[in-house]
PATOR-816104 format. One record per atom (N, C-alpha, C, CB): x, y, z; residue in one letter. Coordinates in steps of 0.1 Angstrom, whole numbers, plus 5000, padded with zeros to 4 digits. Glycine has a CB too. Example, Ala and Ser with C-alpha at 12.3 -4.5 7.8 and 13.67 -1.06 7.14 Angstrom:
2
513249435078A;512349555078A;513249675078A;511349555090A;512849785071S;513749895071S;512950005079S;514149945057S;
***
This chain:
244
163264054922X;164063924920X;163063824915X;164663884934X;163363724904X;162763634900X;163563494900X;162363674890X;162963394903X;162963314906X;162563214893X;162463314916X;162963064890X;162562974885X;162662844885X;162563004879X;161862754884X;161862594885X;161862504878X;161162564889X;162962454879X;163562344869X;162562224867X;165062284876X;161962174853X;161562124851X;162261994857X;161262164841X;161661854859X;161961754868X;162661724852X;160561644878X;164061584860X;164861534846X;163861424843X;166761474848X;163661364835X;162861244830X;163661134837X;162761224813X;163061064841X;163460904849X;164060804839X;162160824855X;165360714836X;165560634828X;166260544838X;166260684816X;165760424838X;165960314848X;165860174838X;164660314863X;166660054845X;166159964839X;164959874842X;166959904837X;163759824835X;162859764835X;162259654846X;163159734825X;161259654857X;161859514863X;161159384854X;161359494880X;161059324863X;160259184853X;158859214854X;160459014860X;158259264863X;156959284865X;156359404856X;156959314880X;157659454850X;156759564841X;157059524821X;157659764847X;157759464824X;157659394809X;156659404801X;157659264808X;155259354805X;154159354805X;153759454797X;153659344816X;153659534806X;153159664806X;153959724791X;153559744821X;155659734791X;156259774780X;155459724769X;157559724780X;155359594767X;155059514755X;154159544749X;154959394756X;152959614757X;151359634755X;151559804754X;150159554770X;152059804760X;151359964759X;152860044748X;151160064783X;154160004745X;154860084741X;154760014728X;156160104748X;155559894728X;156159804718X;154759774707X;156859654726X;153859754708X;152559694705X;151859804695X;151659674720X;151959954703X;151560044688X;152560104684X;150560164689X;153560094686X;154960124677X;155060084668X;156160104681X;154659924666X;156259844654X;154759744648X;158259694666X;154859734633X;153759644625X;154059484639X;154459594603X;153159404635X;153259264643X;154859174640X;151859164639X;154459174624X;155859124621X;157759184628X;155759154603X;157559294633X;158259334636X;158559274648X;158059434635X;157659274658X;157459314671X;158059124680X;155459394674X;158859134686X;158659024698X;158258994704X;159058994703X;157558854707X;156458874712X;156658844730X;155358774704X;155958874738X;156458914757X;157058754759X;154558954772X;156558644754X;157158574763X;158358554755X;156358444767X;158458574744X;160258604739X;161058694747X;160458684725X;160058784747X;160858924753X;161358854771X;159459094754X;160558844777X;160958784788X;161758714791X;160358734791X;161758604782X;162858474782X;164558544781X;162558344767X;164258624772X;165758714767X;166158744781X;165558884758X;165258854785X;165658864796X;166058864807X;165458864797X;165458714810X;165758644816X;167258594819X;165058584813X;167558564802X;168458474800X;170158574800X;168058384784X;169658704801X;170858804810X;171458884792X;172458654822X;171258874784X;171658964769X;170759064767X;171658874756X;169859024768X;168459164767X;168359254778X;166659104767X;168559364774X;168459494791X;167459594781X;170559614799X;166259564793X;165059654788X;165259764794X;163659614791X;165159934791X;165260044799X;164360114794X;166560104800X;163660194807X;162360284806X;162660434808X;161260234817X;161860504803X;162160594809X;160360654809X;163460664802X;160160764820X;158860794821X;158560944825X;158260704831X;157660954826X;157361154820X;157161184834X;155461224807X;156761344833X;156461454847X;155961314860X;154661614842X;154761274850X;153861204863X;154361064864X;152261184860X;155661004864X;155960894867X;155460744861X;155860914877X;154660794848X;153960724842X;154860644831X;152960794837X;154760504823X;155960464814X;155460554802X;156260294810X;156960594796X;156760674786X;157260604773X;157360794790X;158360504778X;158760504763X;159960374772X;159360694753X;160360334759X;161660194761X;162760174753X;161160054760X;164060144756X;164960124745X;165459954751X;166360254744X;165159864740X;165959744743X;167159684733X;164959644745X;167559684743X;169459644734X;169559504737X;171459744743X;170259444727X;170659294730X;172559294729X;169659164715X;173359214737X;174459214743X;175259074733X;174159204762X;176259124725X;176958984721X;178158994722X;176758914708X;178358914732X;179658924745X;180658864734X;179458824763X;180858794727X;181758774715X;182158874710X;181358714705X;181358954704X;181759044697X;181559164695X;181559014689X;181359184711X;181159314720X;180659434713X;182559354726X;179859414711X;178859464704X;177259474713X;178759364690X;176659614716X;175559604720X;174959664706X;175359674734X;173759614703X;172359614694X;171259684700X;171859464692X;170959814697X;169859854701X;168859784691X;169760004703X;167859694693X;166859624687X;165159744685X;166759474697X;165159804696X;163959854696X;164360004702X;162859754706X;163460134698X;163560244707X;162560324704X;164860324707X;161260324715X;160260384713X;159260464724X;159760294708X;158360524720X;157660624731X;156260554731X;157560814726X;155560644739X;153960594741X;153560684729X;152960624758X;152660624721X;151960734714X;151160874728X;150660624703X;151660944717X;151161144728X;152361144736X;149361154742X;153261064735X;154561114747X;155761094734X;154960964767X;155261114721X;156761174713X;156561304707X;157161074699X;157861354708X;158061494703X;158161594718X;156361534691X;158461534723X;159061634736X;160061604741X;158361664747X;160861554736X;162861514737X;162961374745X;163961654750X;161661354748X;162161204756X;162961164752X;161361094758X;162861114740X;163361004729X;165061084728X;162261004711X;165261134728X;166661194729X;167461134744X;166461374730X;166461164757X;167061184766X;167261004766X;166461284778X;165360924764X;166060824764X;167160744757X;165460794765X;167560794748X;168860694737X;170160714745X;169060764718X;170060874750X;171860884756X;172160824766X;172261024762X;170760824776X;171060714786X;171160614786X;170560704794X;170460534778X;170560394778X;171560344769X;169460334774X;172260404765X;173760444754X;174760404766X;174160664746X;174660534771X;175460584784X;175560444796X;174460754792X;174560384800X;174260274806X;174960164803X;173260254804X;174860114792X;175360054784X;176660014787X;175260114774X;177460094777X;178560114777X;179160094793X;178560244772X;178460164800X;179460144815X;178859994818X;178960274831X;177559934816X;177159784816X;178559654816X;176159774800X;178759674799X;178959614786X;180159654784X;178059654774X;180959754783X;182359834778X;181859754765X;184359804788X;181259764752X;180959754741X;182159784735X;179859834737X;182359774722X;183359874719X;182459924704X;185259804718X;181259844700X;180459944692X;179059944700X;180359904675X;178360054697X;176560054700X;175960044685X;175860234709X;175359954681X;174359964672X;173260014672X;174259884670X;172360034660X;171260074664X;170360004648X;171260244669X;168959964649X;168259924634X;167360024631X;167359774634X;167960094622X;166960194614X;166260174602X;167560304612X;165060204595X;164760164586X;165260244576X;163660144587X;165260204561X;166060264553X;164560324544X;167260154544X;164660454544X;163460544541X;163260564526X;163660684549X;164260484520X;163860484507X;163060344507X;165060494495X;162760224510X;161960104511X;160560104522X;163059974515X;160760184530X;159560174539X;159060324542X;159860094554X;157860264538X;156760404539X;156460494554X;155260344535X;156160614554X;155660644567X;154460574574X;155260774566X;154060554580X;152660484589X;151860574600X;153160354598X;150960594599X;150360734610X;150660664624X;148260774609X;150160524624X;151060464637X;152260434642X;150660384639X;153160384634X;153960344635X;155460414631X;153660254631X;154960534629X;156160654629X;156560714613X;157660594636X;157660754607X;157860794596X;159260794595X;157160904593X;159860714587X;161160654584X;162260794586X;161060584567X;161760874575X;162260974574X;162761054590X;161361044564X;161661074594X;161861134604X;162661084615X;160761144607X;162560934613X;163160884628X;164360884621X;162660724636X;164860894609X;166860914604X;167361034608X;167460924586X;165961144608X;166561264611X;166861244625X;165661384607X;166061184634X;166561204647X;167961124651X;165461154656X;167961014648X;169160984651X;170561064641X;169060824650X;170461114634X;171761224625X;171361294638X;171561324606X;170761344646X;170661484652X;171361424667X;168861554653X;171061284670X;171961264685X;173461204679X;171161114698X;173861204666X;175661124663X;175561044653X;176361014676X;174660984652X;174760804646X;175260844629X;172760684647X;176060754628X;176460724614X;176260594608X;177860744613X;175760584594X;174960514587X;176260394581X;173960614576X;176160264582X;177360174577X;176160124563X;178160014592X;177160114551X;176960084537X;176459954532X;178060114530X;175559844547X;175659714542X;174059734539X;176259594552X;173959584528X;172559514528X;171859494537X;172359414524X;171459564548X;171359514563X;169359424562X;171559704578X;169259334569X;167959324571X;167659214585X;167259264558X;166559264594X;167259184603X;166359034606X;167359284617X;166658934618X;166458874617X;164958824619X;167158864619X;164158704614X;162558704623X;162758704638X;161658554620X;161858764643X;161958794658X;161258654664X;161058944663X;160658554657X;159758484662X;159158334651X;158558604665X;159158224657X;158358134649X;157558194637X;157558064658X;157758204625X;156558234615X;156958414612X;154558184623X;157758434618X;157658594615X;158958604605X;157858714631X;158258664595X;159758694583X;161058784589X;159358804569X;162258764577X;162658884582X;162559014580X;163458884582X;163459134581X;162959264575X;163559304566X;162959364582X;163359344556X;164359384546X;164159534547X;164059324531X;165159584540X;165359784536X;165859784551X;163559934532X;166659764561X;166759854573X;168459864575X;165859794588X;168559944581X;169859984580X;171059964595X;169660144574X;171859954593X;172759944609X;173360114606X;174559784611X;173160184622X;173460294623X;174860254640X;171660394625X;176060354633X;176360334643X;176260464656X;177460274641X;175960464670X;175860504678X;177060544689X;175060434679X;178060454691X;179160494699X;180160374692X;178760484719X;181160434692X;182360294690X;183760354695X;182760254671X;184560234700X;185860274707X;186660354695X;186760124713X;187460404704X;188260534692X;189160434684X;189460684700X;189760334692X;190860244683X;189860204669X;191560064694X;188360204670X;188160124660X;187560254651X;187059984663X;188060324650X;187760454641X;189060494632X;187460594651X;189160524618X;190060544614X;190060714615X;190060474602X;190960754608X;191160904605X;189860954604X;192160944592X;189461074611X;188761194612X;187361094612X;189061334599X;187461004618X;186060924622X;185160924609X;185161014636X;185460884600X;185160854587X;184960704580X;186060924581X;185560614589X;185560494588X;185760394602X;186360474579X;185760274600X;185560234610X;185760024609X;184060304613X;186359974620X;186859874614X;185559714614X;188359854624X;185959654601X;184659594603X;184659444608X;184059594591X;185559404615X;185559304623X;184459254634X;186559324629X;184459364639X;183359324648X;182059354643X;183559394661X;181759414633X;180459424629X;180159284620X;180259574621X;180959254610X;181159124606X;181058974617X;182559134601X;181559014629X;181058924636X;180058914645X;181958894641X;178859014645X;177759044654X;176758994641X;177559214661X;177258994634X;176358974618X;176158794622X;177559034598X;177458774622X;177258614619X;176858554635X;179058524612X;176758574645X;176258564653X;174658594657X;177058614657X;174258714648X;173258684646X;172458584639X;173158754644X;172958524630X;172558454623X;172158304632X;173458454612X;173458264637X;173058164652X;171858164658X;173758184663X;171958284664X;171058284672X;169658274668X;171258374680X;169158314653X;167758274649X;168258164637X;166758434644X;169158064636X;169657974627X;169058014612X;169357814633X;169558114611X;169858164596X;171258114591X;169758324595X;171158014583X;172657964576X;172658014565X;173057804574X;171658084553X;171158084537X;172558154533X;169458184532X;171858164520X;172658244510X;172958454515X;171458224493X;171458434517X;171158554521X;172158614534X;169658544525X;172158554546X;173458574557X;174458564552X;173758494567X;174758504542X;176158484536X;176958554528X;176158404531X;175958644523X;175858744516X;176158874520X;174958744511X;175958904530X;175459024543X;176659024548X;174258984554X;177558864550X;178358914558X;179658894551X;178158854572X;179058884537X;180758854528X;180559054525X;180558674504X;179759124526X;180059244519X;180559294534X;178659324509X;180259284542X;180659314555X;182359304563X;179859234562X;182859184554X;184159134555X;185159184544X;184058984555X;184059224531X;184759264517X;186159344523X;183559394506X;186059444534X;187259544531X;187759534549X;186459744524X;188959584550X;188859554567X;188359704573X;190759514575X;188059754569X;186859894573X;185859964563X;187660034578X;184959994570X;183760004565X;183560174565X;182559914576X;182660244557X;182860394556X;181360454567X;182560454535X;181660524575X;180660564586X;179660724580X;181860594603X;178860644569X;178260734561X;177360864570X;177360634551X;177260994565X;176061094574X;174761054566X;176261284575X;173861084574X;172561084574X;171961154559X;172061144587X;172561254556X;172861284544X;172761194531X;173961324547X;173761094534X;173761044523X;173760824522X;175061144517X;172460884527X;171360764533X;171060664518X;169560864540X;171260764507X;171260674490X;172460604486X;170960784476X;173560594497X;174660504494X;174560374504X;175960584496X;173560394509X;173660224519X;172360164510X;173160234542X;173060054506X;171859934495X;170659894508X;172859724487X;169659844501X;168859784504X;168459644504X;168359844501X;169159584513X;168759454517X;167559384518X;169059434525X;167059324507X;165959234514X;166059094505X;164159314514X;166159034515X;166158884516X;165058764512X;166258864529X;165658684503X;165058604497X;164258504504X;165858554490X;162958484514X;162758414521X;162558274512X;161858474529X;162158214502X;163158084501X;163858064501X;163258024497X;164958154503X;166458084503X;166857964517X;167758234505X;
***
């Protein structure tokens, strides 16, 4: 008779305040260029302010492994996964899988969303980085947990006083209510993505041409096509005129 022992499930919890810190420095910090990255006492304040839900998740030895943070716009019921990352030496052994479903899964029962977003970079405008991951690769992972690619100019906003925005990145979607799916989940209605767009803009007071633009192609049709990963050379590349 043989016997065997189930590897322990990985831990995914949400964040407390006391470990922020720790996220910001040890996950967020060698993940994402600076321009990217928000900085802790942003991150905090979000927090704080009840729209931002940080969630961890951490390996065999109870150590942090990795984080997904979503931001919540209760208008337009829409959660935003903004960030989703590992410790460098803790990617490539499914964390990153287990953590997205859960904090999806979370979510949703949170929020009742009726879409999950997610910001991916569009791998024809941004290069691989030995630190900071490889475009390519991270599309392949999300095609491999669901996500379908939407066809806008996407770029997002500065995270911070003095930080630009991003151009080439793409909105992937992750979960959406079935009412907002057309036939054989091929499209998808664009109301509410049209209105998380212009709400974003509020919230980091982007009025330009550029938002205006983003969210007139967003409104162009009343559904949007929920492209596969596949065919990643039909979503344009947005990048934004920063004098505008």
């Amino acid at each position: 008779m043989t016997s065997s022992i189930s590897a322990p499930v990985p831990v995914v919890e949400p964040a407390s305040q006391a470990e922020l810190s720790a996220v910001h420095s040890e996950i967020l910090v060698p993940s994402f260029p600076a321009y990217e990255l928000m900085g802790l006492e942003r991150l905090t304040a979000e927090v704080e302010h009840g729209d931002t839900s940080v969630r961890i998740i951490r390996d065999d030895d109870g150590q942090l492994a990795g984080c997904a943070i979503g931001t919540w716009y209760e208008e337009a019921r829409v959660l935003l996964l903004d960030y989703l990352a590992l410790r460098p030496g803790a990617r490539g052994g499914g964390l990153g899988g287990t953590l997205l479903n859960s904090s999806v899964a979370a979510w949703s029962q949170q929020y009742d969303p009726c879409i999950v977003l997610a910001e991916v970079e569009h791998p024809d405008h941004h290069d691989a980085h030995p630190q900071h991951g490889d475009p390519q690769a991270r599309l392949r992972f999300y095609a491999r947990e669901g996500a379908r690619l939407l066809p806008l100019p996407y770029f997002t906003p500065g995270v911070g006083e003095g930080k630009p925005r991003v151009g080439g990145m793409m909105l992937a979607v992750l979960h959406a209510h079935p009412d907002l799916l057309g036939d054989h989940d091929e499209e998808i209605s664009s109301e509410p993505i049209a209105t998380v767009l212009h709400l974003q803009g509020q919230d980091r007071q982007e009025t330009d041409d550029a938002r205006a633009d983003l969210i007139a192609e967003a409104t162009r049709r009343p559904t949007l096509p929920l492209l596969r990963a596949d065919r990643v050379g039909d979503v344009p590349i947005g990048v934004p005129d920063e004098d505008d």
